[in-house]
TORNU-304142 format. One record per residue (C-alpha): residue in three letters; x negated, y, z negated. Coordinates in steps of 0.1 Angstrom, whole numbers, padded with zeros to 4 digits, always signed. Each point is the difference from the previous one (the first is absolute). Example, Ala and Ser with C-alpha at 12.3 -4.5 7.8 and 13.67 -1.06 7.14 Angstrom:
BEGIN
ALA-0123-0045-0078SER-0014+0034+0007
This chain:
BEGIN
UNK-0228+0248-2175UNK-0021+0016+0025UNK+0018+0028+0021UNK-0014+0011+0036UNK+0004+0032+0013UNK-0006-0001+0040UNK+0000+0033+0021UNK+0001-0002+0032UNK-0022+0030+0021UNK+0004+0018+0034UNK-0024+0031+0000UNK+0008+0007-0033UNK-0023+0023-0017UNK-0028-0010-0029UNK+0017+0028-0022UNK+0034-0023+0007UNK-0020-0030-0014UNK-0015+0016-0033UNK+0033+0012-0008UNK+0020-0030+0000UNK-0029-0020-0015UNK+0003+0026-0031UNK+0038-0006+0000UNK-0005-0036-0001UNK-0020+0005-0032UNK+0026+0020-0015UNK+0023-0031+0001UNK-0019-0012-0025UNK+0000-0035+0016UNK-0014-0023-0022UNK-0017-0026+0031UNK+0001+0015+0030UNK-0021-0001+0033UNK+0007+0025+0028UNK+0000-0008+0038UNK-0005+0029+0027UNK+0002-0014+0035UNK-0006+0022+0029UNK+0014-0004+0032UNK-0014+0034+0018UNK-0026-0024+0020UNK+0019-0032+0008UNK+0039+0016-0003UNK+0010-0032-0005UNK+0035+0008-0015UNK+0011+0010-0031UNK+0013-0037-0008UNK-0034-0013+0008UNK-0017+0027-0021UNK+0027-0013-0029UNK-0011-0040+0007UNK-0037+0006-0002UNK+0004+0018-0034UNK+0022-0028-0010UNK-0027-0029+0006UNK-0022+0021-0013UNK+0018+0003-0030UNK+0012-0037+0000UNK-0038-0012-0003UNK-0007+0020-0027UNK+0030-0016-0021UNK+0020+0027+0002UNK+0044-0005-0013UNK+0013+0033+0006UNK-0001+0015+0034UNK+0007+0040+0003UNK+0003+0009+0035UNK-0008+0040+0006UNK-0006+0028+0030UNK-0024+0024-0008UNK+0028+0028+0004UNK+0015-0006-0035UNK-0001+0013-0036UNK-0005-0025-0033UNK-0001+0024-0024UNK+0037-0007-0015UNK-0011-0036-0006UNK-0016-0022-0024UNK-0005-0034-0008UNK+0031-0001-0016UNK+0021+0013+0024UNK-0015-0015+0026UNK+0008-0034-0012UNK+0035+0002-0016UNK+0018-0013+0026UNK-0022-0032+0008UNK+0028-0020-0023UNK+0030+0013+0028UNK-0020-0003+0033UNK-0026-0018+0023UNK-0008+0032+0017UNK+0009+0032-0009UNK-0005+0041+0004UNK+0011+0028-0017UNK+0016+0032+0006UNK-0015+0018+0028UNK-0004+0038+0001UNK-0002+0016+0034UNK+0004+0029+0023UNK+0023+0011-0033UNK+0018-0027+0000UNK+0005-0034-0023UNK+0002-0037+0018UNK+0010-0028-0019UNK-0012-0027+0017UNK+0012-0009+0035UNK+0037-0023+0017UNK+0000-0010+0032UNK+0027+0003+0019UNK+0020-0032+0006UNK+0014+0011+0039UNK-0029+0009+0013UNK-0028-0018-0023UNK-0024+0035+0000UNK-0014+0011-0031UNK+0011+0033-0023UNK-0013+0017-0029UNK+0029+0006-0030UNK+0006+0035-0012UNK+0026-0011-0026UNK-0014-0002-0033UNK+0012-0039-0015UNK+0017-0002-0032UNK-0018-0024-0016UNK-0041+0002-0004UNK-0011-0030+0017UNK+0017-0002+0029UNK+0003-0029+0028UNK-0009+0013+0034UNK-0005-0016+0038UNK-0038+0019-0001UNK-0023+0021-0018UNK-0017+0027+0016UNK-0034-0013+0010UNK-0021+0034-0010UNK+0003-0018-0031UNK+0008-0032-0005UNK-0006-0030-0031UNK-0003-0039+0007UNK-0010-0029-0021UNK-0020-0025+0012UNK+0028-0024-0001UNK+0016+0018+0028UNK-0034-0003+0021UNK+0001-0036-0005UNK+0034-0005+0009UNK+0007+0023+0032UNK-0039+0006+0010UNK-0011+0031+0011UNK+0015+0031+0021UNK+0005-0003+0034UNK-0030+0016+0020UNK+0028+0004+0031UNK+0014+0035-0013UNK-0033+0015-0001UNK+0016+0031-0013UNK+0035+0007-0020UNK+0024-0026-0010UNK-0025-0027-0012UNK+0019+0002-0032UNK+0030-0003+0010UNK-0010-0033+0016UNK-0015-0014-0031UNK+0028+0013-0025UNK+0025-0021+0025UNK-0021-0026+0002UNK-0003-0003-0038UNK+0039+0005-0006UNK+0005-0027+0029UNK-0024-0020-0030UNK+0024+0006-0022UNK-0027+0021-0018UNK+0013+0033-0015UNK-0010+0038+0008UNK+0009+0030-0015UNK-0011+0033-0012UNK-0004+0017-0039UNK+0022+0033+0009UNK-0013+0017-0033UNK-0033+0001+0013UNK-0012+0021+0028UNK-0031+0005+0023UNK-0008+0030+0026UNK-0008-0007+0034UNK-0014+0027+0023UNK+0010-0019+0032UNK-0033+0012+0021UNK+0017-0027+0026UNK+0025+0027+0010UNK-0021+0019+0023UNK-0011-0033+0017UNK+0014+0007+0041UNK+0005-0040-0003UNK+0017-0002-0026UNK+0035-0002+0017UNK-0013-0026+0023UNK-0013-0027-0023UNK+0035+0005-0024UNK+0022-0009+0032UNK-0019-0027+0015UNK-0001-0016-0033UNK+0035+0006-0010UNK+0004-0021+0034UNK-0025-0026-0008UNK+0016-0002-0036UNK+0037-0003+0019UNK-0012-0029+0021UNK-0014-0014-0024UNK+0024-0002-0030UNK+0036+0010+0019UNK+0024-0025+0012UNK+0011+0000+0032UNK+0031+0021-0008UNK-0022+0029-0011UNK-0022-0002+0027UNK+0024-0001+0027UNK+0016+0032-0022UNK-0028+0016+0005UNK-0006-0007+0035UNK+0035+0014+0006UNK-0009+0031-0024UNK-0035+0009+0026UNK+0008+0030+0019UNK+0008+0016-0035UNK-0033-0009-0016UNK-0019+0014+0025UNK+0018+0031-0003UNK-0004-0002-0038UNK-0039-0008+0007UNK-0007+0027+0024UNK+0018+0028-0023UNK-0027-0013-0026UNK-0027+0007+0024UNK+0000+0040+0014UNK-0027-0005+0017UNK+0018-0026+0022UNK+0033+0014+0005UNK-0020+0033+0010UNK-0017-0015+0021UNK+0023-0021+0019UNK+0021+0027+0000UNK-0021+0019+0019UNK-0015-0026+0029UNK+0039-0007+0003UNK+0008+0039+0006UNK-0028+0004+0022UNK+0007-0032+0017UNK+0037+0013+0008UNK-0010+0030+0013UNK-0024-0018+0024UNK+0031-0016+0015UNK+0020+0026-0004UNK-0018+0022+0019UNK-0010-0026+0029UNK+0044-0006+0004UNK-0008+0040+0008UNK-0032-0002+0021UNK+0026-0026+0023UNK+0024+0025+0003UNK-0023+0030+0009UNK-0014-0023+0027UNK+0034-0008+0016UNK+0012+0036+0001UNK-0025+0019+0006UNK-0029+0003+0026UNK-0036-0006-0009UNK-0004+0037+0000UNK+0031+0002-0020UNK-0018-0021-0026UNK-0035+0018+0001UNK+0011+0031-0015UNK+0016-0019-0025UNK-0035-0019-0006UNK-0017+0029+0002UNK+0016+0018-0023UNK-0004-0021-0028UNK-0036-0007+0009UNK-0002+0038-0002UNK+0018+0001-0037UNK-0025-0034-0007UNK-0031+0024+0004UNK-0005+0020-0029UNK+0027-0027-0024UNK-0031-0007-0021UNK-0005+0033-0010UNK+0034+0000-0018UNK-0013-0028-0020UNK-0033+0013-0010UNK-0004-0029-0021UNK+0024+0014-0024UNK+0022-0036+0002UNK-0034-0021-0012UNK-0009+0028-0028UNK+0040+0001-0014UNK+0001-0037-0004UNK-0038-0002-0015UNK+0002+0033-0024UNK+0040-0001-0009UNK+0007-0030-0017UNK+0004+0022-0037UNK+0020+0025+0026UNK+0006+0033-0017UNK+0025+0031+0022UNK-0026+0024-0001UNK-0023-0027+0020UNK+0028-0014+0021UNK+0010+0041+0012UNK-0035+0006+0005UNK-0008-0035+0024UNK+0036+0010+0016UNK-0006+0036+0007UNK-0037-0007+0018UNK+0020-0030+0018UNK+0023+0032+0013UNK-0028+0021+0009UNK-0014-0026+0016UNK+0038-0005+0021UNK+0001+0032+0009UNK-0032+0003+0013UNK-0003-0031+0019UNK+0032+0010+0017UNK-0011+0037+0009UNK-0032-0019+0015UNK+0023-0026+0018UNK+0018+0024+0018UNK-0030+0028+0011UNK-0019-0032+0011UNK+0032-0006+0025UNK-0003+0033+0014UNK-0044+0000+0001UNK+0005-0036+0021UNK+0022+0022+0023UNK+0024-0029-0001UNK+0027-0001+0028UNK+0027+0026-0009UNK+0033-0028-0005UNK-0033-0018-0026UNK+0003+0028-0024UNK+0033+0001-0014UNK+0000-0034-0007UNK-0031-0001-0017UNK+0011+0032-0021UNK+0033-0021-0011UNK-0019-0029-0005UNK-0022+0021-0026UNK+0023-0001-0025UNK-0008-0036-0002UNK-0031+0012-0021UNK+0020+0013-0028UNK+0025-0030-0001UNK-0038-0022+0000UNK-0009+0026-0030UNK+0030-0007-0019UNK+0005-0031-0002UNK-0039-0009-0004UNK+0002+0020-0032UNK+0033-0018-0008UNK-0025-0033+0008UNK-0026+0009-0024UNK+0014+0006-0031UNK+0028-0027+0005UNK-0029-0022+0001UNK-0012+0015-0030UNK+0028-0010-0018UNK-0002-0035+0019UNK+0032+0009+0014UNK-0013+0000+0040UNK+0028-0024+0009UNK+0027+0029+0000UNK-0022+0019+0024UNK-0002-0029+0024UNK+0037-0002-0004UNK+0007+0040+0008UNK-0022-0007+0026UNK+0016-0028+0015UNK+0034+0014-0002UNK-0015+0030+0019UNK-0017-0018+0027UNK+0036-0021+0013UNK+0019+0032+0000UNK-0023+0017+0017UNK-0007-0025+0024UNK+0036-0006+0007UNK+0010+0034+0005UNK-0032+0006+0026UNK+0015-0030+0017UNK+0034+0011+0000UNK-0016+0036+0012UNK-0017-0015+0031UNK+0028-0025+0009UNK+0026+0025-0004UNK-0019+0035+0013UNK-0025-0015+0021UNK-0023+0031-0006UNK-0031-0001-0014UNK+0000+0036-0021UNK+0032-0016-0017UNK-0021-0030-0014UNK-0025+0032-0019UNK+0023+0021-0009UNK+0015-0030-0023UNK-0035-0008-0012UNK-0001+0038-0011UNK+0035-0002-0017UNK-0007-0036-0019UNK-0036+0006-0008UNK+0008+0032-0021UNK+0030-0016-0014UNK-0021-0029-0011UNK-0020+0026-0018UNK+0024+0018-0015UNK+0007-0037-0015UNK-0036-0005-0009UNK-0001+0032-0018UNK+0034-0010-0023UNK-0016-0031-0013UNK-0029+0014-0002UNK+0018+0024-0026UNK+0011-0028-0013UNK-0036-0019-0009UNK-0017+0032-0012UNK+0024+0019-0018UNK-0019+0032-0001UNK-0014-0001+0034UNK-0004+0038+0015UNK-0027+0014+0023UNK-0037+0008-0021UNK-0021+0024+0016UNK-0034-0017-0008UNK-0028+0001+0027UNK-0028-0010-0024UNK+0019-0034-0006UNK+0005-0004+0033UNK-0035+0005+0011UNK-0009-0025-0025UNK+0029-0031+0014UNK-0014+0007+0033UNK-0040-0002-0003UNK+0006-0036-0019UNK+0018-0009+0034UNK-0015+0017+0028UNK-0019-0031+0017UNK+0031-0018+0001UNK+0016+0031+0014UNK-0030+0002+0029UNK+0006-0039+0009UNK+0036+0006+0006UNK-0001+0028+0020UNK-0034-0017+0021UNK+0029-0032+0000UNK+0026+0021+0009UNK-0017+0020+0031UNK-0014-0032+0008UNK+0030-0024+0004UNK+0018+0030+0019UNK-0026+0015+0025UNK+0010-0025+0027UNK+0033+0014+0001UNK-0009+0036+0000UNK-0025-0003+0029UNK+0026-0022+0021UNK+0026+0029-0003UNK-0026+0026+0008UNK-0017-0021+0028UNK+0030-0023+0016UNK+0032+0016-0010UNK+0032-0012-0020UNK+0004-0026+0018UNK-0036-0021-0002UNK+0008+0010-0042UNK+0034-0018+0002UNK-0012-0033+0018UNK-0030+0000-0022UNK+0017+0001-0034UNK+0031-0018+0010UNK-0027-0026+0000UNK-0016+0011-0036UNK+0027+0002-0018UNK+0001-0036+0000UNK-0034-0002-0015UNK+0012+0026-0022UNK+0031-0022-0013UNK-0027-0025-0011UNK-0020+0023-0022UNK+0019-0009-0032UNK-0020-0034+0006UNK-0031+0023-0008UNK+0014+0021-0026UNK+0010-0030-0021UNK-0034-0013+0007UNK-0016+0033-0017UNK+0025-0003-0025UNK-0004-0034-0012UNK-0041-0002+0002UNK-0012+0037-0007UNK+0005-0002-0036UNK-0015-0038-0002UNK-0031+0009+0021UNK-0010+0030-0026UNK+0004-0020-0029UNK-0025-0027+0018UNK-0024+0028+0006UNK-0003+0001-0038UNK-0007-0041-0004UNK-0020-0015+0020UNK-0012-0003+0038UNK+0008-0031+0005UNK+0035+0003-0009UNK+0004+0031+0017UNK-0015-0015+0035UNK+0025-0028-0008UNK+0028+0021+0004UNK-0013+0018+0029UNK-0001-0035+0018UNK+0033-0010-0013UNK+0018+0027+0017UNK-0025-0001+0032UNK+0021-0035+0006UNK+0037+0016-0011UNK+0000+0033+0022UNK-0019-0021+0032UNK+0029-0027-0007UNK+0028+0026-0004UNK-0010+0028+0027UNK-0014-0022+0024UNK+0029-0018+0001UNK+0023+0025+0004UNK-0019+0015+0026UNK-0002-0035+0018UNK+0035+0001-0003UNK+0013+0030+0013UNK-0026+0000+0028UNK+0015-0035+0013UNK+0033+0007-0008UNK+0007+0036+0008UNK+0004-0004+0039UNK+0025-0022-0009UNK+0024+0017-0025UNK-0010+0042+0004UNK+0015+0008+0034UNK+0031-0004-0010UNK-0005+0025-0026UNK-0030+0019+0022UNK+0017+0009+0035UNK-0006+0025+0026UNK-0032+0018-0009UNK-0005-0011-0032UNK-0005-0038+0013UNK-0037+0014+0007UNK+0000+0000-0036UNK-0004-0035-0003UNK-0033+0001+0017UNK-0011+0027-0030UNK+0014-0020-0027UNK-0021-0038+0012UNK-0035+0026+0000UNK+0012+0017-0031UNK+0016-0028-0022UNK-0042-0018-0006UNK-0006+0037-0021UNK+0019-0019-0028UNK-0022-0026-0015UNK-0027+0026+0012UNK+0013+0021-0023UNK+0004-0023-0028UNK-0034-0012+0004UNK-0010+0036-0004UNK+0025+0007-0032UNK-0021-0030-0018UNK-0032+0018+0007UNK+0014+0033-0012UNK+0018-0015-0036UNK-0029-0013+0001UNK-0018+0033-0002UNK+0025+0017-0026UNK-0004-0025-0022UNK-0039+0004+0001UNK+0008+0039-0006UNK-0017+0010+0036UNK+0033+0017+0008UNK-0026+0026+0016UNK-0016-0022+0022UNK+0032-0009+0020UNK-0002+0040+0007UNK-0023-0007+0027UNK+0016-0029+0013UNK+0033+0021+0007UNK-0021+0030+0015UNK-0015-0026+0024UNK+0034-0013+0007UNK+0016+0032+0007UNK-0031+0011+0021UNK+0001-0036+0022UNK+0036+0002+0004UNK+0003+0036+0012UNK-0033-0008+0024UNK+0018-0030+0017UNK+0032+0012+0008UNK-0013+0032+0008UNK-0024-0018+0032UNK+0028-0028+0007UNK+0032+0012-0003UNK-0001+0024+0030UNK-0011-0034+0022UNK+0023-0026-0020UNK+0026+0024-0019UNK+0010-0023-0028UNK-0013-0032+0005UNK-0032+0020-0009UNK+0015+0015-0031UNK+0007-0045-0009UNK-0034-0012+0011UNK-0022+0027-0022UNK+0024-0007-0028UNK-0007-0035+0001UNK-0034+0006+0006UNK-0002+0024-0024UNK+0014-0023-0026UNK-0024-0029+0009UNK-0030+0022-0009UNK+0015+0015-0031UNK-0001-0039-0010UNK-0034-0004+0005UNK-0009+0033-0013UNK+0022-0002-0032UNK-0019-0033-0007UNK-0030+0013+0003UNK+0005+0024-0022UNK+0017-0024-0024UNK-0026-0021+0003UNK-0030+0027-0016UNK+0027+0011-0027UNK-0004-0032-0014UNK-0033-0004+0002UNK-0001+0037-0016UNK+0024-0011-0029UNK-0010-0039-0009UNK-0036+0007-0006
């Protein structure tokens, strides 16, 4: 008898090779011929990789097929062992150690036709199972002949599963020798896709095999499996946690943009603009960067690094606030300006605490609890701001609540922060902090160039035209500004796929680029199409008095949208080719621009100036951007 050993290779290394052809020898297999078929060029599949071993091996006359991944350990096995059960079974395994546990073979289950490992040692030595585990597996040729080969469909996981059911539907028997056991090192674990190919082929393996009973069952059963499929995925339920929260809030905060519009005047509703604007400024500066160096340099989290990242995040609170508030008084803001922006202030801390709470939540790939706090936050703040301004009608009423629930949200922050890092406490350590900020300080220049950029219109309008002209002009913004999540999921989705491109190839990458050129022209220019046609239409009733001249800012503003989207491609872009610097200068020119324009055109077109140099602005960021884009690639795919 001739036995076959086939491995089948993804990336594995040479070392990996050597050392399981020097196990194989160890068998002390009398005839014996060993197949290594690597996929890491074609990735055709692991049941592919299995067939093509098993043709090869057919051809040379082979009877014994042993079916192998390269993660695995032979030396508890011998010829002897390895063949003692050839008398019970067609196809059988052995005991498989891993992760410090035992499996003995694998049942599936009868409801819901999906596949499980057995932890339960069997009494007996050769035991009957449903499947074998296919990291190591034994067939005889008679099987081959009977039931063919594996089916290429599954590409990856539950191939054997297939062919053990389709040799027990044979009435052929499989099994496993429980007194004999094997290690398998499981390098799949760590594979991101791993999730994704065992569901869709649990499915395929359902439609396939169930009867209509079970698959109706399981029809019925859907909203629980995708809970129980997102719960095996954090990066998922983080993430959709998040978009959700922030998508909430968007709305939330619109139902209370509508009702600061219908009670107050438009000069009501500047100094509310403006004061955020104000607190907007210097935001970035709290950051520092700190949020992108926690979640890169924390993962292995100890307290004395968490205090230390937390204290500087503090320092960096209290300073940014300081700042906030002695800029109000240098702008020689309008006297009832002040106050507000001093109780909005405390925002910053609230921003400061629950960031931190962000960052090591994440850490512990826990960040759906934070968009949850969050979220909770967000409707009762809203709703008691609504209830303020419906029931007071006065504007200092509507920030004297943000200061009360924006310090209590902190105080909240701050207990389950307690509660993630056990030892948390305040770490005097300027040296450290030195060192977190110099690895972030470009990012910290582009969000503050961002930051003074996107706000400048505002600050020159109140300066130039009054509350008023500021009131009717962002009445008319904000509803660009409720569409901005459109962009952020944009950054969000593509940022991290562009930099890994950057690493392949330039065709791929420039792929991409042109992939998304059609999405965000589709998506914003449809939506600015949209609201352009449609918002004479539907606005005034929401847009009366005054603010109906808002309408007129909105159909000029609303085409900075797929603008700006065109411009975010250009700019992930640019990250991902690590020329974070260069995008330095493209902000500098877009401050510079911005502040030029409105400072010639607002005092002859108050703020349908401050909507034309945006948009104008915007259109030559996308060329500029592209440009730019355009000689970073060159630079990088020599």
């Amino acid at each position: 008898m001739k036995i076959a050993f086939i491995f089948v290779l993804y990336k594995t290394p040479i070392s990996e090779v050597e050392r399981l052809k020097k196990e194989i020898k160890t068998l002390h297999v009398t005839r014996y011929k060993s197949y290594f078929i690597d996929n890491t060029i074609l990735n055709r599949g692991y049941a592919a990789g299995v067939n093509a071993g098993l043709k090869k091996a057919l051809k040379d006359g082979c009877d014994l097929f042993i079916i192998a991944n390269p993660d695995i350990s032979l030396n508890r096995l011998n010829e002897m062992n390895l063949l003692e059960a050839k008398k019970h079974f067609d196809i059988w395994g052995f005991a498989m150690n891993q992760d410090g546990k035992t499996y003995f073979g694998g049942e599936i289950d009868r409801w819901r036709m999906s596949g499980g490992l057995i932890v339960k040692k069997p009494r007996k030595r050769f035991q009957p199972v449903d499947f074998v585990s296919g990291s190591l597996m034994v067939i005889k040729k008679s099987v081959i002949d009977k039931i063919g080969f594996l089916d290429t469909t599954y590409f990856l996981y539950y191939e054997e599963v297939d062919y053990c059911y389709r040799a027990r539907l044979a009435e052929l028997k499989v099994g496993i020798d429980s007194n004999i056991s094997y290690d398998h090192f499981e390098v799949s674990k760590t594979n991101s896709s791993k999730n994704y190919y065992l569901f869709k082929n649990r499915v395929k393996f359902l439609l396939k095999y169930g009867t209509i009973k079970q698959k109706f069952r399981e029809f019925l059963r859907l909203p629980k499996t995708i809970y129980e499929e997102i719960l095996k995925r954090p990066f998922y339920l983080n993430f959709f946690s998040l978009n959700f929260s922030s998508l909430v809030n968007k709305v939330l905060h619109f139902f209370l943009f509508l009702m600061l519009i219908r009670y107050f005047r438009p000069e009501d509703y500047a100094i509310y603009t403006l004061a955020w604007t104000h607190i907007g400024l210097l935001l970035p500066l709290l950051d520092f960067g700190t949020t992108s160096y926690g979640l890169v340099n924390l993962v292995n989290q100890n307290d004395r690094q968490s205090s230390t990242l937390f204290s500087f995040r503090a320092v960096l609170s209290l300073l940014t606030c300081l700042l906030t508030i002695g800029l109000a008084f240098l702008f020689n803001y309008q006297t009832e300006l002040i106050l507000p922006i001093i109780l909005t202030s405390f925002v910053i801390f609230a921003n400061m605490f629950s960031g931190s709470f962000l960052i090591f939540a994440s850490v512990a790939q826990k960040s759906y609890l934070v968009s949850l706090v969050s979220m909770i936050f967000q409707i009762i703040l809203v709703i008691s701001l609504i209830l303020g301004i419906v029931f007071s009608k006065k504007l200092m009423i509507v920030f004297w609540l943000i200061f009360i629930l924006y310090n209590l949200y902190s105080v909240v922050n701050f207990y389950l922060l307690k509660k993630q890092v056990k030892n948390l406490k305040f770490v005097f350590d300027p040296r450290s902090w030195f060192r977190i900020g110099a690895k972030s300080i470009v990012f910290l220049i582009i969000s503050l160039l961002a930051g003074f950029y996107s706000k400048v219109d505002v600050l020159l309008l109140n300066f130039i035209k009054g509350e008023k002209a500021v009131g009717i002009y962002s009445a008319g913004y904000r509803f660009l500004d409720a569409l901005m999540f459109i962009v952020s999921a944009y950054n969000v989705s593509s940022m991290t796929l562009l930099s890994k491109l950057a690493k392949t190839s330039k065709s791929e990458f420039l792929a991409k680029i042109k992939r998304d050129l059609v999405l965000v022209l589709a998506i914003g220019g449809l939506t600015a199409l949209g609201l352009y046609f449609l918002s004479p239409i539907i606005l005034p009733r929401f847009l009366k008095g005054d603010y109906s001249l808002s309408i007129q800012v909105l159909r000029i503003i609303i085409f900075s949208l797929p603008l700006i989207l065109l411009t975010s491609i250009a700019l992930n872009g640019l990250y991902g080719l690590k020329k974070a610097k260069w995008v330095i200068g493209l902000f500098i020119f877009q401050l510079i621009f911005n502040t030029v324009g409105n400072l010639i055109f607002i005092p002859l077109y108050s703020y349908f100036a401050s909507a034309y140099v945006s948009l104008i602005g915007e259109t030559i960021n996308v060329l500029v951007s592209f440009i730019i884009l355009r000689k970073a690639i060159n630079e990088n795919f020599r």
